[in-house]
C-alpha positions as CSV (number, residue, x, y, z in Angstrom):
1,X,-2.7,-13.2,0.7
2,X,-0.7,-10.1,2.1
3,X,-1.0,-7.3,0.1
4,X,1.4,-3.9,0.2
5,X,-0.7,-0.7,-1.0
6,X,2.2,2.1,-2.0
7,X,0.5,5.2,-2.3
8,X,2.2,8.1,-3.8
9,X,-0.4,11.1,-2.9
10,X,-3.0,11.1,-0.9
11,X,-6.1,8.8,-2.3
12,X,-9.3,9.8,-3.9
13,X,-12.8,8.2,-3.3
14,X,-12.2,5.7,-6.4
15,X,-8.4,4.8,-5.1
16,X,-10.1,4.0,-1.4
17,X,-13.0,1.7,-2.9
18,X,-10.7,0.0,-4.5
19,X,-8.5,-0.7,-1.9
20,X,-11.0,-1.1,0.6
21,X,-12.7,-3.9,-2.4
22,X,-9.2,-5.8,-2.4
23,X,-8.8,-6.1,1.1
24,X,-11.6,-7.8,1.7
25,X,-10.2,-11.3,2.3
26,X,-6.9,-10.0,2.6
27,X,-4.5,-9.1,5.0
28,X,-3.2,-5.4,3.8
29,X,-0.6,-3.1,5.0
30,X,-0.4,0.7,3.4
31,X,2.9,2.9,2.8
32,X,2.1,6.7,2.3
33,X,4.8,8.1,0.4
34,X,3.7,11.7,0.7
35,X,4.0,11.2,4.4
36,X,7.5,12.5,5.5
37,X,9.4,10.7,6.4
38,X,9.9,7.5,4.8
39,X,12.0,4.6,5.9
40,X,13.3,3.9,2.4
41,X,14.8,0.2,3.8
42,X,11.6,-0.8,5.7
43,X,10.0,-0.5,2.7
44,X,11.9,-2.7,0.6
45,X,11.9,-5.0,3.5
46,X,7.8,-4.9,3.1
47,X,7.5,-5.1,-0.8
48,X,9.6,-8.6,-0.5
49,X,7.1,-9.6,3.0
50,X,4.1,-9.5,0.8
51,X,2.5,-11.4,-1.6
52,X,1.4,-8.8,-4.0
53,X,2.4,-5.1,-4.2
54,X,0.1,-2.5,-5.6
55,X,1.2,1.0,-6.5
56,X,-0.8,4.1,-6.5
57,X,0.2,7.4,-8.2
């Protein structure tokens, strides 16, 4: 399963165990919104590539 991590500031320990946990047997890619800049088509171009999509505030 592909799955698309969103993150919307940067992670806390809890928010990076959990991703880390989910990745496991899965194939994961990770946007950083609060990274300038973002490529606002490429990522709606990933969130229909993937499987599941998982959003972080």
């Amino acid at each position: 399963m592909n799955i698309l991590h969103i993150l919307r500031s940067e992670p806390d320990e809890t928010v990076e165990k959990f991703t880390v946990s989910m990745n496991m047997d899965n194939t994961a890619s990770v946007v950083m919104l609060y990274e300038d800049p973002v490529d606002w088509p490429a990522l709606v171009d990933k969130i229909f590539e993937n499987d599941k999509v998982i959003c972080w505030w």
